[in-house]
N, C-alpha and C positions, 0 to 999 in steps of 0.2 A: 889818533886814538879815538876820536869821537865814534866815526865808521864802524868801532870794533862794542859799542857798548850795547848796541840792538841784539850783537850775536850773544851777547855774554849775558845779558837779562832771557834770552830765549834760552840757552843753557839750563841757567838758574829754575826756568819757570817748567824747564820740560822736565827737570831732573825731580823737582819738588813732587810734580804731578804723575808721573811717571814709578817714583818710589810710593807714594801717596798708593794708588794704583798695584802697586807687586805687593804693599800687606795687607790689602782689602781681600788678596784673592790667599794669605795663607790661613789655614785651617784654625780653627780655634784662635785667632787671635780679637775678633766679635764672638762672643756666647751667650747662651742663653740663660740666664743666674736667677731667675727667680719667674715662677710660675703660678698664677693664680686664676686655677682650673674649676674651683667650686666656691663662687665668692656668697654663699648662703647657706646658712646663717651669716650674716654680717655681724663681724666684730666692731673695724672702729675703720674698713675702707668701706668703700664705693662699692654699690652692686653690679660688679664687672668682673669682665674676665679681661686680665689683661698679661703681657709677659710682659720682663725687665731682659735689657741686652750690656753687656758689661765692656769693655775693652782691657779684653788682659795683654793686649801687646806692650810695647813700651814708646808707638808712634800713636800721632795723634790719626783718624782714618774717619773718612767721608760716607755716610750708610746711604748716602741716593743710589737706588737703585736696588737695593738690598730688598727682599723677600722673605716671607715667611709662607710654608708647606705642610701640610699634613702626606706622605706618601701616600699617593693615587688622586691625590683631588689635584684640584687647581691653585696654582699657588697665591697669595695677595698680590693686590695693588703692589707697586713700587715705594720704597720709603722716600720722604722729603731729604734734601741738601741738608746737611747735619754735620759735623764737624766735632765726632767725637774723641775727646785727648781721652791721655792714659790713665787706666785707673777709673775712669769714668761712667757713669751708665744712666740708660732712659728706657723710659716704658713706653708698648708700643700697645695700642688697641683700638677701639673703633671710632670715628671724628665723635660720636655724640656722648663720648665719656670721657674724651680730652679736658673739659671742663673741670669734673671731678677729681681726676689724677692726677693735674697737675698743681693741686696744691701741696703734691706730699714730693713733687720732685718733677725736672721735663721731663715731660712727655709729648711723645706725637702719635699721628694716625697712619692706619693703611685703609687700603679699603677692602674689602673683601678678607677680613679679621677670619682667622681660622675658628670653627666651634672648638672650643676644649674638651674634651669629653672628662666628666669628674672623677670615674674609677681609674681609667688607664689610657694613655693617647702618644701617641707618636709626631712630633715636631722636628719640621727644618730651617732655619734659618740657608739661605740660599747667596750669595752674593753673585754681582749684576751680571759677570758671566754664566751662573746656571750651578758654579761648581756648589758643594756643601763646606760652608763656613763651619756648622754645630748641628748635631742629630740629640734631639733628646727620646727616649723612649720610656715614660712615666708610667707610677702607677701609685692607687690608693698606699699599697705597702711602703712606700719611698717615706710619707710623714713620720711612721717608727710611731705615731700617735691614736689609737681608735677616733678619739676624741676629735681632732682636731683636720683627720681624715672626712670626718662626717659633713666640714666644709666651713667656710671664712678664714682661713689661713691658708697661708702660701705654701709652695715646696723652695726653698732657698740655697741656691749651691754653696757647699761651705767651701770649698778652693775651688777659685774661678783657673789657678795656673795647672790645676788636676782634670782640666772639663771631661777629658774623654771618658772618663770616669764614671758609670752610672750609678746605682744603687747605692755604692757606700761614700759619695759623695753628695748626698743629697739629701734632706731629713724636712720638717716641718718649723716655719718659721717660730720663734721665742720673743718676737717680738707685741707689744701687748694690744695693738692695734691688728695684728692679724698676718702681720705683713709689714714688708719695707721698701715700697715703689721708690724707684730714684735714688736711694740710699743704699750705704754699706748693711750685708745681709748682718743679719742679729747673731748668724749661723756660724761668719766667715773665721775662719782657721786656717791653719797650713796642716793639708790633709793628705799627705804625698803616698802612692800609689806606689805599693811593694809586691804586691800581688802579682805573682807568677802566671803567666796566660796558661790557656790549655787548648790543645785541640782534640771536642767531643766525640768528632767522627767526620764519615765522607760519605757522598751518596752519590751515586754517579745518575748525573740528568738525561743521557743519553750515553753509546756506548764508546763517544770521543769525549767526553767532556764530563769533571768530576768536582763535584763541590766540595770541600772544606770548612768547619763549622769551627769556631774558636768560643772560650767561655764568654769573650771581652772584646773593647774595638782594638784591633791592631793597628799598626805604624804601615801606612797602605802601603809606604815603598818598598819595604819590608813582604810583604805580601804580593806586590809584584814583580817581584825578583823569581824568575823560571828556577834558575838552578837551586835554590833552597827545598825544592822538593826532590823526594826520590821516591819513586815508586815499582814495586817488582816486575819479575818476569822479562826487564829489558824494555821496559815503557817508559818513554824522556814526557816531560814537562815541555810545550813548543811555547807557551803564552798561558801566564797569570794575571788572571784581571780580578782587582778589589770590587765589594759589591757593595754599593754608596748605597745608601746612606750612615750606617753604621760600621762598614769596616770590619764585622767579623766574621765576615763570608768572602771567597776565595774561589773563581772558579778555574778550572785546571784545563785547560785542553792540549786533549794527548796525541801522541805521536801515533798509536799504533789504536785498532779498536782493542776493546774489552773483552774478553770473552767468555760465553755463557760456563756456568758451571766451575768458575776459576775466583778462589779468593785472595787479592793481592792485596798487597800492605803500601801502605802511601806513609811515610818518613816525614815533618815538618823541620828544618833547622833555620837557624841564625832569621828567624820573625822573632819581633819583640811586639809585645802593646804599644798604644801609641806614648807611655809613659818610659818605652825603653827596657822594661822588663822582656828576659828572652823565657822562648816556652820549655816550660818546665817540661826536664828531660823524661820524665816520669809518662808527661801524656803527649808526646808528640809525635805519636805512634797508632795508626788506627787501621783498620782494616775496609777493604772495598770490594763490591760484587758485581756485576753489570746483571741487570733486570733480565724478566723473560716474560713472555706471556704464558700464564699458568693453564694447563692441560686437562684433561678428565683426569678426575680422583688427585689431584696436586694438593690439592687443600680439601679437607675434611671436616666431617662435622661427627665430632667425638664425644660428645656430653650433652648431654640434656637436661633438666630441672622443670620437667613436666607437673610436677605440685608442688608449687612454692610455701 
């Protein structure tokens, strides 16, 4: 029996690490729960910009290696070894404000801290394979405050289990310091997402290949499922691919080209948001054209306003 106890601690220790490992990489179970994009005016934190990262799964999950992105730049430094349980959360921002931030809750560093931008900014949290953990896409409107918009408060997710959620899951902190690094949001609710997706339209990128625009992020698998689309004239769907970081783009490539002068209709079925919601039968219905290059006399100039 002895012989057998090396194999079964190696079991034990692959299996740990290995599960450990399969929820790091699923979607939203790290998110990103509270944002502070414009820490001036100081209320009662630090003049910093820093985000908060929550754990709404139900295992505890390792953030080395984890990243934070703005789309198009370069992503940060790698997170430190960390050992975040459930229900849990820490702030992350630059080594020389760790000091300050960490009286209100832990906090760590990355290096190469994204700039925030204060009116409106687009964030990734990235896990260590590359895939997107959480895409936030922000703006001054999110606070629902003039006031408080103008800057030293936070933006605060109030259901961390709704993350995919933008806009109407997301408001200005009520808390009287500004803010709640470390801690449970001032905000948090159960704010469960009933809202019906929509698809706005489709634009074809070239005369194979056709993109799909939805109001919301959708359920990627859902979205790369071929046969959920139908599209006229006898044109199949060959490959859907979701377009990260937010999931509410779709691009189509078709079986057959497009043809000049032909308006065909692209059908959406059985996609839900990533909240489960399927798209409302109303708008999953859009219309497509394939481009041209515009000719003499195509486009005119018909009005004028010579004395304003």
């Amino acid at each position: 029996m002895k012989g057998k106890f090396p194999w079964l601690l190696l079991v034990i220790v692959c299996t740990i690490v290995c599960s450990e490992n399969i929820l790091a990489q699923s979607r939203y179970s790290i998110v990103i729960s509270e944002i502070m994009a414009d820490p001036t005016p100081q209320i009662g934190l630090p003049n910093a910009e820093w985000i908060e990262l929550r754990n709404a799964s139900s295992t505890a999950i390792n953030l080395q290696g984890f990243r934070l992105q703005k789309p198009g730049s370069t992503a940060s430094g790698a997170m430190p070894s960390l050992l975040l349980a459930p229900d849990s959360c820490v702030v992350v921002c630059t080594a020389s404000q760790v000091a300050g931030l960490s009286v209100f809750g832990r906090t760590i560093s990355v290096t190469s801290f994204p700039s925030l931008s204060n009116d409106a900014d687009e964030l990734m949290l990235l896990a260590p394979n590359g895939s997107v953990m959480h895409a936030v896409s922000y703006s001054s409107s999110w606070y629902n405050n003039a006031v408080k918009a103008d800057g030293g408060w936070t933006l605060e997710m109030i259901d961390v289990k709704n993350a995919c959620t933008g806009t109407g899951n997301w408001t200005a902190s009520t808390d009287a310091k500004g803010g709640t690094p470390g801690a449970i949001n001032s905000t948090n609710k159960v704010n469960a997402d009933s809202h019906a997706p929509r698809l706005l339209y489709a634009a074809a990128s070239n005369v194979l290949v056709a993109q799909l625009v939805f109001d919301e992020t959708m359920d990627s698998s859902r979205l790369a499922t071929s046969s959920n689309y139908q599209i006229s004239n006898g044109i199949n769907v060959i490959t859907a691919t979701p377009v990260a970081p937010f999931f509410n783009r779709v691009n189509l490539l078709l079986s057959a080209p497009l043809m000049g002068n032909t308006i065909y209709t692209v059908d959406a079925n059985n996609v839900t948001d990533c909240s489960g919601n399927a798209v409302n039968n109303n708008f999953s219905r859009v219309k497509l054209g394939s481009f041209s290059t515009a000719d003499s006399n195509d486009v005119v100039v018909n009005e004028i306003l010579f004395n304003p």
